[in-house]
N, C-alpha and C positions, 0 to 999 in steps of 0.2 A: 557767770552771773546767776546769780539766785532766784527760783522761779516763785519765789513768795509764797511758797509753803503750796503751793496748786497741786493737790492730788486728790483725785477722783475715789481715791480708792480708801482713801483714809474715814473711818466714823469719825473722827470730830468733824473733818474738811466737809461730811455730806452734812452734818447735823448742822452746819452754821457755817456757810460757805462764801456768808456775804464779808466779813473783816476783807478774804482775802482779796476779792473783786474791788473792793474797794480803794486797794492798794494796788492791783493791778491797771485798775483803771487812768490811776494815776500817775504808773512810775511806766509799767510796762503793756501798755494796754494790744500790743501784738508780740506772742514769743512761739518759739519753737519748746513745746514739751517733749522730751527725749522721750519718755515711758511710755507716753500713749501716741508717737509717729505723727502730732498734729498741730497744726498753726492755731494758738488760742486766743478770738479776738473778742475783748469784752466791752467797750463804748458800746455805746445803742448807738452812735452815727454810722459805725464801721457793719457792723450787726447788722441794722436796716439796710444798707446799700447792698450789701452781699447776698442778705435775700432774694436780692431783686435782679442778683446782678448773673445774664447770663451765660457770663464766662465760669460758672459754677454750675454744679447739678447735683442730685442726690444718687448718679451714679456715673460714671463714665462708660458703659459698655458700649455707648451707643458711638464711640469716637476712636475708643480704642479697647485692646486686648488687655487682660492684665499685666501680662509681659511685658507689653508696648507703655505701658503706665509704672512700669516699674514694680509687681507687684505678684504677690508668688497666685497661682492660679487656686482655687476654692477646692478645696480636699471632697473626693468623689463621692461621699457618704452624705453630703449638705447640700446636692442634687436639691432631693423634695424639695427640701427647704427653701431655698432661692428661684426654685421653681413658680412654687407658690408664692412669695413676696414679690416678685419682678411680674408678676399676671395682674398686680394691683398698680394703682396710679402712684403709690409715694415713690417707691425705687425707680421710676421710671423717667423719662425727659421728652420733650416735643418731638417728632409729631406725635409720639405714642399715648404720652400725659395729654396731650389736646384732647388725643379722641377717646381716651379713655374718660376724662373727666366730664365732656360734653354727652356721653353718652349715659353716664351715672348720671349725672343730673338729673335727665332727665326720667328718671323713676324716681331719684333723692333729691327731689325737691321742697320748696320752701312751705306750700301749702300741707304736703306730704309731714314733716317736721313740726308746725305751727299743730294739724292735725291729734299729734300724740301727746300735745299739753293734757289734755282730761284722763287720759291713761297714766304720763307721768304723776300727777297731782296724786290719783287714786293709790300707785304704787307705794308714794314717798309716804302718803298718811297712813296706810296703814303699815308700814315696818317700822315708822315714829311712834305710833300706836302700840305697836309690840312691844316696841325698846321700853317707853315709858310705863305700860300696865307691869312689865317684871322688875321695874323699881333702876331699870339701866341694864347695863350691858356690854359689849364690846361695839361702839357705834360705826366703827370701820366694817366689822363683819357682818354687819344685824342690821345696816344701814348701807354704807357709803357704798360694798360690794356688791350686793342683789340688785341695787334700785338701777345703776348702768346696765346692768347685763340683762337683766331681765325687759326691760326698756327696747334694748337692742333683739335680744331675743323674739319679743312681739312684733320690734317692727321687722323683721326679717319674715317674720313666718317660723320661726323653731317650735314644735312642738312642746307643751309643758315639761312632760314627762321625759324630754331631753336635756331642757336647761342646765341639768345640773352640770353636764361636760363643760359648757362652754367657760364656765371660769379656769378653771387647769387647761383648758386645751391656752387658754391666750396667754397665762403666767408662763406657759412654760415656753411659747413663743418668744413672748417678749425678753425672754432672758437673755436673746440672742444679741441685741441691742446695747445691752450693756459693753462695756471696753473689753476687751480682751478676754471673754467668755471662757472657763475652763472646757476641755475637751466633754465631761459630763455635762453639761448645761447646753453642749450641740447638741449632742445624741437626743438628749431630750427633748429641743426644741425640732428636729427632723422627728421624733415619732410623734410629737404633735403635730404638724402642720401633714403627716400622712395621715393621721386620723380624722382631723378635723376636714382633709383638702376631701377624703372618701364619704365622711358625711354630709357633707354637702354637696356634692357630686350627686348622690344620691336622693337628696332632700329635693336639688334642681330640679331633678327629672322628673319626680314624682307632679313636681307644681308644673310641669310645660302641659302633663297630660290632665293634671286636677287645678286647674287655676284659683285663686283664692287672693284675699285682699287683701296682701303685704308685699315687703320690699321682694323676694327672691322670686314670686310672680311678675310683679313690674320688667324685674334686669331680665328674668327668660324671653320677654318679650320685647326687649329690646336687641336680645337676642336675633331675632327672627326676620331683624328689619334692614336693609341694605346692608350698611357701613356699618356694622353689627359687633356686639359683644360676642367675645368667643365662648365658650363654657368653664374654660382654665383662668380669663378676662372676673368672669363672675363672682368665680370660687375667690379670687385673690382678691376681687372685692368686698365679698361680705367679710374675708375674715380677717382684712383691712379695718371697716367700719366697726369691727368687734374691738380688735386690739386697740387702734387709736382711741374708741371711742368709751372703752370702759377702763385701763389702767390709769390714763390720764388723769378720768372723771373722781375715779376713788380717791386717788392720791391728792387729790384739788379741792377735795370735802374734806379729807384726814388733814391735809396740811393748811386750811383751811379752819378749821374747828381749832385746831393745835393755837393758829394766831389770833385768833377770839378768846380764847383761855389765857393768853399771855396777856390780852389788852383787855381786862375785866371794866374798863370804861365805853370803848366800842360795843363789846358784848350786852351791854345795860342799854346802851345808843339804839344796838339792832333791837332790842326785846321794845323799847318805847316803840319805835317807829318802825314798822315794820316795810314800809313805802322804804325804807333804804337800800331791802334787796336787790334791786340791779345792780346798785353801783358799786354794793357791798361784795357782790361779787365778783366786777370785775377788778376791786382792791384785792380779794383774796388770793385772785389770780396773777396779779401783778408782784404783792409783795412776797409772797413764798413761792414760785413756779413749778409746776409740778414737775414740768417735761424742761428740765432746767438746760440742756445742752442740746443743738443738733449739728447734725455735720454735713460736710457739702465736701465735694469733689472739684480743684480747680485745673479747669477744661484748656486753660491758657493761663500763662503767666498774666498774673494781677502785681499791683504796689497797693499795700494796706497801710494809711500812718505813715507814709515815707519807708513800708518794709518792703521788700520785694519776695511773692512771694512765687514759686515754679510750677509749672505745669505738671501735673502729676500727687502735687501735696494735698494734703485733707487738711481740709479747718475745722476748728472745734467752736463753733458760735456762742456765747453763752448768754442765752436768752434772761438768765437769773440775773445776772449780771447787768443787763442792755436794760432790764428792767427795776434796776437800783441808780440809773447812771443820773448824777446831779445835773446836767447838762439840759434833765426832759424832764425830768419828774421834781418840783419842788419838796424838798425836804424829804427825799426818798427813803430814808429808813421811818420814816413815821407812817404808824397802820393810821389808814383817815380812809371811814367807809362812804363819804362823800366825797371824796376825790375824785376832783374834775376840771380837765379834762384828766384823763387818765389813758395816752397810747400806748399801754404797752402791749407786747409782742409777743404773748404766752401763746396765740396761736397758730406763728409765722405771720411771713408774708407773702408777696409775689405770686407767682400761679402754683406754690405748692400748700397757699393759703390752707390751713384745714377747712376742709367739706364740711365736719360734723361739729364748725362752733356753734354756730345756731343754736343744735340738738343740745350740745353742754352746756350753754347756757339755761337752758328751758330745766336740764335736771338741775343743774347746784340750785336755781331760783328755787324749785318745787321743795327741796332736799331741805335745805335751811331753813326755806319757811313751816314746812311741816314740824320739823324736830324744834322750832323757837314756837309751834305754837303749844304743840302734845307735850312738850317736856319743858316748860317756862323756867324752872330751877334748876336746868341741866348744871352739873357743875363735873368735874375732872378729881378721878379718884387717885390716880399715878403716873405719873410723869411719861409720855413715851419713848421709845426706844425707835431710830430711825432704821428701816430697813438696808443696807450693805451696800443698794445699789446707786448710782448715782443720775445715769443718765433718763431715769424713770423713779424718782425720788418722792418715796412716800413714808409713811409709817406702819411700825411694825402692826399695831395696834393703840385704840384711845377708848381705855376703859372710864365708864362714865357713871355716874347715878344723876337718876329726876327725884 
């Protein structure tokens, strides 16, 4: 049977993904894809349950071996690598995700976040500012990329005159993430996450003995307290907070601006009224999804749809999808930046909920109202070009003039 054209890997499939959700949702909304080894369920009924559902996880180490799961063991050179990814709460499962997350909290807290609004705002206006005084620009590069990382960067503590690593250090991470990473795209992502895991290793230490008023002071001293954060616990956190919290954010401004260019009615909508930003962005995030897919481990045999699916398999969730499904969304292919109620699921759910939607919300809010107020006639000089990758789906680039 025909799997509806579903390939991850094809540029048209990443440039305009939704025909085939569409169709899948309808004929075959649970199948087995041969290519990429995984169950791909796309309703949002099926999608939401399984979030939630803990006969899934986003790792199975904690129940079995890779052998015992069917599954060849991780090649010795990708050590750092998963080193550092399994020291942070995403790859991880209860009790370990409990006390990991309960412990972050409490330094990533809500007042903490609420706090860097006047920092975001000041960032967003002036690289709006910039874009706008040289007549435009590339708004991905000059915009949508600095204003996360730099964001993240203050709230950690990174020094200025460091910032500039942290972008390469988290692209070439996240590469890892994508399906079936070529052998180069490991390499690269193990000598990132050694570089990045030694410079903050090093950054830690300097703040247990120099404390100062940011996040990587906070976690040292949570550090310090009973039921403690470890130092390896730390590292895997901030460079967690890094990666989720800035490729996401980019791709969710770029693909974002992308569907306000397409809907030059909405775009005219947001410029009138500019009280539309919140909802406006959580359309943005709902209709084009940045972080379009994620995947889960099933810990025990599940039935999805009447499919039965075996202990040991991986699902391919597709949140892009969950969040096109006619079933939740009236009239889901139409952009409506008043849309409301609007559930969708661009940030999970369940206890692997994202930590840092809050924080993303607070940037795209700043982001878009800045660049609608500094550049009022932004308009689009040539069409983009989607970046190759799927499971972190952004643009190449969105060349713009004011």
């Amino acid at each position: 049977m025909s799997d509806l054209a579903y390939d991850p890997w094809s540029p048209e499939f990443v440039a305009d993904p939704y025909p085939v959700f569409e169709r899948l949702r309808a004929e075959r909304p649970v199948f087995f894809h041969e290519a990429t080894d995984q169950w791909v369920i796309s309703r949002y009924e099926d999608v939401d349950a399984l979030l939630r559902d803990r006969r899934l996880g986003r790792s199975y180490l904690h129940v079995a071996t890779h052998e015992e799961f069917g599954r060849e063991p991780e090649a010795d050179f990708l050590k750092p690598f998963w080193d550092l990814v399994r020291a942070g709460m995403l790859d991880v499962e209860p009790p370990t995700h409990t006390r990991l997350r309960r412990l972050v909290s409490k330094a990533f807290t809500a007042r903490m976040v609420e706090g860097l609004r006047p920092t975001i705002r000041r960032l967003a206006g002036e690289l709006a500012g910039e874009l706008a005084a040289k007549g435009g620009g590339d708004l991905l590069a000059e915009v949508a990329e600095p204003l996360p990382v730099n964001v993240i960067a203050e709230m950690l503590g990174v020094p200025v005159e460091d910032r500039h690593l942290l972008r390469p250090w988290s692209a070439d991470i996240c590469g890892m993430y994508e399906l079936n990473p070529p052998l180069e795209v490991q390499r690269t992502a193990v000598r990132a996450a050694v570089e990045f895991s030694d410079y903050l290793r090093g950054l830690a230490r300097t703040r247990r003995d120099e404390p100062r008023d940011d996040l990587i002071t906070a976690l040292t001293q949570v550090m310090d307290e009973g039921d403690r954060l470890t130092e390896d616990e730390l590292i895997g956190t901030c460079v967690l907070l890094l990666n989720a919290g800035h490729e996401a954010t980019v791709n969710a401004t770029g693909n974002g601006w992308w569907s306000l260019f397409r809907h030059p009615g909405e775009l005219e909508r947001l410029r009138s009224d500019p009280s539309l930003i919140p909802t406006a962005v959580e359309e943005l995030l709902r209709y084009d999804t940045p972080a379009p897919m994620f995947e889960r481990w099933v810990l025990e045999d599940i039935t999805v749809a009447g499919v039965d699916i075996p202990r040991g398999a991986e699902v391919a969730l597709q949140f892009a999808s969950a969040n096109r499904d006619p079933e939740v969304f009236t009239d889901p292919n139409r952009f409506d930046l008043a849309r409301d109620p609007n559930p969708h699921i661009t940030f999970g759910l369940g206890i692997h909920y994202c930590l840092g939607a809050p924080l993303a919300r607070i940037e795209l809010a700043e982001s878009f109202g800045a660049v609608l107020r500094q550049a009022p006639g932004l308009r689009l000089v040539t069409e983009p070009k989607w970046k190759s990758g799927y499971v972190l789906r952004g643009l190449q680039s969105l060349h713009v003039e004011c």
